[in-house]
C-alpha positions in Angstrom: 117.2 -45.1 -65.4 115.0 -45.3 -62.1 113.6 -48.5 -61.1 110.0 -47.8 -60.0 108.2 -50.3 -57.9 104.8 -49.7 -58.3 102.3 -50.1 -55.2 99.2 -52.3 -56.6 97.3 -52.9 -53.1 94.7 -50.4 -55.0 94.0 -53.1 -57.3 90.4 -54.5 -55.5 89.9 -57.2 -58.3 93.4 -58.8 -57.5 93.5 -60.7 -53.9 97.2 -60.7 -52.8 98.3 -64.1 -53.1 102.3 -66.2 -53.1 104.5 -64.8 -55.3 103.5 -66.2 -59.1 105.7 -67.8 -61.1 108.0 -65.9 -64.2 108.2 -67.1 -67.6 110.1 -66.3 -71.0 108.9 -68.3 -73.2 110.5 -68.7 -77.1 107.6 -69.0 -79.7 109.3 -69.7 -82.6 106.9 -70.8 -85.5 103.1 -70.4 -85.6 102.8 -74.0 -86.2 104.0 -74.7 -83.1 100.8 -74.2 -81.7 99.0 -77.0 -83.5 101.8 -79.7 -83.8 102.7 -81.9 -81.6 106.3 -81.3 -81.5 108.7 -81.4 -78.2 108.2 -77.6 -77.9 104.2 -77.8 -78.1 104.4 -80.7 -75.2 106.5 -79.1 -73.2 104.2 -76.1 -73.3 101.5 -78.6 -72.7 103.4 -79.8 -69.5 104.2 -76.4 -67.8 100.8 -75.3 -67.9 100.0 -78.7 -66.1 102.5 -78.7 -63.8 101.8 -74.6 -62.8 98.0 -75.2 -61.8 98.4 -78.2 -60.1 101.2 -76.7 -57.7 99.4 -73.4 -57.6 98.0 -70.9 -56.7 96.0 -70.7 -59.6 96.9 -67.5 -61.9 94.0 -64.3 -61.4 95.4 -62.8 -64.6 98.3 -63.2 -67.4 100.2 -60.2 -68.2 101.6 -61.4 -71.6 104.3 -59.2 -73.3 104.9 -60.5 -76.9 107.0 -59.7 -79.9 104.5 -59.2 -82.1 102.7 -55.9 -80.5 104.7 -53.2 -81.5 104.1 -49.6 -81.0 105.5 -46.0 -81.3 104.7 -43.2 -79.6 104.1 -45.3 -75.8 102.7 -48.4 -74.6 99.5 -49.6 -74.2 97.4 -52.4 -72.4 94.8 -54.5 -73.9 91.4 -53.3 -72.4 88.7 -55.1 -74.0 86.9 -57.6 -72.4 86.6 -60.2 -74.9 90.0 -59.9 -76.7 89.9 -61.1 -80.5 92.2 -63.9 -81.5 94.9 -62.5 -84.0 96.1 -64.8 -87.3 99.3 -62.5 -87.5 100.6 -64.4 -90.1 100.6 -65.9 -93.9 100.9 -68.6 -95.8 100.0 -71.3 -93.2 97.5 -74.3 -93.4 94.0 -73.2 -92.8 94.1 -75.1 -89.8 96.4 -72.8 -87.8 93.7 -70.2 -89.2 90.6 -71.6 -87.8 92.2 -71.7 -84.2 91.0 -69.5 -81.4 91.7 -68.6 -77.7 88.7 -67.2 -76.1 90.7 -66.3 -73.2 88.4 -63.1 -71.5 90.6 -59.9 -70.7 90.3 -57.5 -67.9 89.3 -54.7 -68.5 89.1 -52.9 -65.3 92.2 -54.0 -64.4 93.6 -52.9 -67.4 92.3 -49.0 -66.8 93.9 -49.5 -63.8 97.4 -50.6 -64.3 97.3 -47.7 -67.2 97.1 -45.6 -64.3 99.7 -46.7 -62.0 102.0 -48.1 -64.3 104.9 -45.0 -65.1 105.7 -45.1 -69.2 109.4 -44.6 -68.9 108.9 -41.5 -71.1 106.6 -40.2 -68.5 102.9 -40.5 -68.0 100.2 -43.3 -68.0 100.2 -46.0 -70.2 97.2 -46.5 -73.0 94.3 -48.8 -72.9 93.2 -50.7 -75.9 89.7 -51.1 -76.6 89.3 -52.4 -80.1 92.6 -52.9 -82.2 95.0 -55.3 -80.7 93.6 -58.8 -79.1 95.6 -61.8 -78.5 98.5 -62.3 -81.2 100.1 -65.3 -81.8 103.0 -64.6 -79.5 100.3 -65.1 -76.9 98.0 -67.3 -77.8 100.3 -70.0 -79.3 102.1 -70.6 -75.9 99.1 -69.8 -73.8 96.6 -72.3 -75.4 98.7 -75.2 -75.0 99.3 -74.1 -71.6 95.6 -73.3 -70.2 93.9 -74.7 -72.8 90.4 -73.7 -71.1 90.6 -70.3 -71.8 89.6 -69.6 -68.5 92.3 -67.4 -67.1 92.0 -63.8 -68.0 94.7 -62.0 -70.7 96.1 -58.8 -71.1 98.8 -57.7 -73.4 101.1 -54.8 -72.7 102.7 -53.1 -76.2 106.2 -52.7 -76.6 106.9 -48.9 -77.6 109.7 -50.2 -80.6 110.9 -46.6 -81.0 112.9 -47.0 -77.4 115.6 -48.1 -75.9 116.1 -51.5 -74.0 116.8 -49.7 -71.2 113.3 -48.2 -71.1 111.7 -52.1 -71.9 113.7 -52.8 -68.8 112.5 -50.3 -66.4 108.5 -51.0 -66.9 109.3 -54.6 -66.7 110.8 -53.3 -63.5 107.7 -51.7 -62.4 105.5 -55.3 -63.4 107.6 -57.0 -60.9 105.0 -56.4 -57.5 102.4 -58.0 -60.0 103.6 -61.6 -59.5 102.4 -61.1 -55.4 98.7 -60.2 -56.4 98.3 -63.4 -58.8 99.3 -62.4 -61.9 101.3 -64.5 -63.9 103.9 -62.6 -66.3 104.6 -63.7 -69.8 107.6 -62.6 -71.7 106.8 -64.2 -75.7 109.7 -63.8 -78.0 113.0 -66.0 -78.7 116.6 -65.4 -77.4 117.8 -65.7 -81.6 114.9 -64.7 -84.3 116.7 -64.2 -87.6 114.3 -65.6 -90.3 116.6 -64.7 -92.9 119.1 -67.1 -92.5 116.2 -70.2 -91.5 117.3 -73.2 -92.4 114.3 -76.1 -93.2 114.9 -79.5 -91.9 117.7 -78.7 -89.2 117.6 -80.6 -86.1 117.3 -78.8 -82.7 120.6 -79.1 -82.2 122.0 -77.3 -85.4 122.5 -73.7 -85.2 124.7 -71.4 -86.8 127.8 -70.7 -84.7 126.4 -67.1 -84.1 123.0 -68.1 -82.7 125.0 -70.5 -80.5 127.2 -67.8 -79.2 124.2 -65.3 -78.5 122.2 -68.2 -76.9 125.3 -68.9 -74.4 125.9 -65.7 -73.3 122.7 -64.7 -72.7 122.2 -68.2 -70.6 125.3 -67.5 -68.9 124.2 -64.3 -68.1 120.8 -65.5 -66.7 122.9 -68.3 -64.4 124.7 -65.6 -63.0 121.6 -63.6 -61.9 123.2 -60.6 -63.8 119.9 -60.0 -65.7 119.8 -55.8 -65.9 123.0 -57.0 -68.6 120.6 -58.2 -70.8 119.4 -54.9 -71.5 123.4 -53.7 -73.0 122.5 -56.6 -76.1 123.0 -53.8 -78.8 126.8 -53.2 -77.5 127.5 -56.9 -78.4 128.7 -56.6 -81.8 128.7 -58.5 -85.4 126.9 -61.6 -83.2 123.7 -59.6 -81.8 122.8 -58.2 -85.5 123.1 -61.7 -86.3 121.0 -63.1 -83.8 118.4 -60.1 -84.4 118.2 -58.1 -87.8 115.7 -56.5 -85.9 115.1 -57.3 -81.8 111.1 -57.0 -81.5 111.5 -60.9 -80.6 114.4 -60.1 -77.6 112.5 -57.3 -76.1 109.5 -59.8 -74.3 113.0 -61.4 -72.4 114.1 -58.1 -70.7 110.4 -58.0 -69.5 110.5 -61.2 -68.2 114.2 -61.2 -66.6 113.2 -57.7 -65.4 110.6 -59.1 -62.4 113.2 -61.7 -61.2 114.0 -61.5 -57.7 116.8 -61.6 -56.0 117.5 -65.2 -55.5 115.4 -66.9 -57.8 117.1 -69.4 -60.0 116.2 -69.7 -63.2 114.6 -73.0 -65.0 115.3 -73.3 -68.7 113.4 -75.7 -71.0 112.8 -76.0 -74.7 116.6 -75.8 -75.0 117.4 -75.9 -78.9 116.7 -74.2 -82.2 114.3 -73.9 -84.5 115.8 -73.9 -88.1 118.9 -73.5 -87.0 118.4 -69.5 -86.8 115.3 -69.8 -83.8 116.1 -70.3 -80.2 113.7 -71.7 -78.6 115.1 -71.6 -74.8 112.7 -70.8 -72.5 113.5 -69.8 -68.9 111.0 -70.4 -65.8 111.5 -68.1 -62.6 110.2 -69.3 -59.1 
């Protein structure tokens, strides 16, 4: 699979700026978005700790589990994205909330254009049916809680390969040095079937341990295209994902590293003993 690096110095309404910041970040429950648990605070605290050392962000690319689509990818092109309840059978509470982030919409024509699908051609723009899910919006409200920063959301095409998810995460990478901060949204282990209510963050089935580690060890090591060979890992990745929408956000991520950078992981435990929650900061 080629690794394209696209050229954005075409892009007028993004100034060049230091190379952003890169973060996965695990989700886990919708109701992390309203309590104030460790993982909610330590949302809370990145987004703190990112605009005070700056540069500010011109735009968030977010890539989330929970936008799936077959037949391509496409970018979220409105210019006042909705705020998606994605959910059910949650307190009316977590229904009534609502990120007003703007989106982009210019920009999102454009990156439609220059952006390669790995199946060939442009990307699609969305002007009416997606929004902001609660794979964004649950991390990015606690983080920017102003709603001030423009969103856009990129599909994932669920019908592909990882490799594919790999290479257009590839071709995000240049993104990061025109202000644009990149937002992988999923969880390292997502099996909801085998959720266990009431387990600490340290209790996790032995097989959501083991897919945890070696993806963490693989991440140390900087040897991040690896991620992308998860299906050839046996009984422990069909454990870790009956199905691996919530993986996919991570290859984005891992995918516009750069040489060098070491990786920052917080939110280190599990959610229900079958939810990883580890989230990993590039810089």
């Amino acid at each position: 699979m080629p690794q394209l690096f696209t050229d954005f110095s075409q892009l007028p309404s993004l100034q060049p700026s230091a190379r952003m910041p890169l973060l996965f970040v695990g989700h886990g429950s919708p109701m992390n978005a309203i309590e104030a648990n460790a993982w909610h605070r330590a949302w809370q605290d990145l987004g703190q700790e990112l605009l005070a050392r700056g540069p500010r962000p011109q735009l968030i690319v977010c890539i989330s589990a929970h936008w799936l689509t077959q037949g391509g990818w496409w970018l979220t092109g409105m210019a006042q994205p909705r705020t998606i309840h994605d959910f059910g059978g949650f307190p009316q509470e977590l229904y009534a909330q609502q990120y007003p982030a703007p989106g982009a919409p210019q920009v999102a024509q454009q990156l439609a254009q220059q952006l390669q699908a790995p199946t060939g051609g442009a990307l699609g723009v969305d002007l009416q049916e997606w929004g902001l899910d609660h794979g964004a919006w649950s991390v990015l409200k606690p983080m920017f809680p102003k709603a001030d920063i423009p969103v856009i959301e990129l599909s994932m095409d669920y019908a592909r390969p990882p490799a594919e998810h790999w290479a257009l995460g590839r071709q995000l990478a240049p993104l990061r040095s025109r202000g644009v901060l990149i937002v992988g949204s999923g969880n390292i282990v997502h099996n909801l079937r085998m959720m266990r209510t009431g387990a600490g963050v340290n209790a996790a089935y032995d097989w959501a341990q083991a897919f945890d580690a070696r993806v963490t060890a693989l991440v140390e090591a900087g040897d991040l295209e690896a991620l992308a060979g998860f299906l050839d890992w046996g009984p422990v990745a069909r454990q870790a994902h009956p199905t691996h929408d919530h993986y996919l956000p991570l290859l984005y991520a891992a995918a516009c590293a750069q040489p060098g950078e070491a990786p920052h992981f917080f939110n280190t435990g599990f959610q229900a003993a079958s939810i990883s929650m580890r989230s990993v900061l590039w810089k």
